[in-house]
C-alpha positions in Angstrom: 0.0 0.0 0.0 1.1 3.5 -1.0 2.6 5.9 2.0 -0.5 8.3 1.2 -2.9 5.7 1.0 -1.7 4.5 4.6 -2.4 7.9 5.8 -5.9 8.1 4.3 -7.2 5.1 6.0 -5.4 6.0 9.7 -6.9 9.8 9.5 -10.4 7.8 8.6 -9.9 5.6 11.1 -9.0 7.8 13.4 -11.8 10.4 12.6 -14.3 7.3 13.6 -12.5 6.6 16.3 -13.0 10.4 17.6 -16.6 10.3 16.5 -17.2 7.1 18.9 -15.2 8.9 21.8 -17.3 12.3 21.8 -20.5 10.3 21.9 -22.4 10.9 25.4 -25.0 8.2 24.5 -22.3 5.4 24.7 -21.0 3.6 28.1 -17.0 3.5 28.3 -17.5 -0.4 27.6 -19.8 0.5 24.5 -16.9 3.3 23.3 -13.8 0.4 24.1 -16.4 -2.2 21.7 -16.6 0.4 18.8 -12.9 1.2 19.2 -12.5 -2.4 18.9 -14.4 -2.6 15.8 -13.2 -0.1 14.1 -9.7 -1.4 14.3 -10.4 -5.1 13.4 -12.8 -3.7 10.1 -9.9 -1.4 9.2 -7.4 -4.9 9.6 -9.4 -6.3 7.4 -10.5 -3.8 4.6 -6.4 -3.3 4.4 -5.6 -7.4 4.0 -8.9 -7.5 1.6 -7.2 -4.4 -0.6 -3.8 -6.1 -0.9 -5.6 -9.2 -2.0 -7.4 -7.7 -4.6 -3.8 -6.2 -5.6 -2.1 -9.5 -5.5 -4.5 -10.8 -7.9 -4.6 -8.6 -10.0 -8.2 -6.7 -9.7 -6.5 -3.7 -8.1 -3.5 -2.2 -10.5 -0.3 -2.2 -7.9 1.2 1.7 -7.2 
């Protein structure tokens, strides 16, 4: 993955991050689930992307 690209997905993942944090309807526990979340979708969405590369239905940078 591209040095830019990397950044683009941790300042989104990090915006989602803030939006769960700043949210006064949630319970610390609820906030520590989302954070959760949000990291192990992010994992993923980043091993799914270098797949797609790998095979060849994402051109490589």
């Amino acid at each position: 993955m591209e040095e830019l690209e990397k950044i683009d997905h941790e300042i989104v993942k990090n915006v989602l991050k803030m939006s769960v944090m700043n949210n006064a309807s949630l319970s610390q526990y609820q906030k520590q689930q989302a954070i959760n979340i949000i990291d192990r979708a992010a994992q993923q969405a980043d091993w799914i992307i270098e797949m797609l590369k790998m095979y060849g239905y994402i051109k490589k940078d």
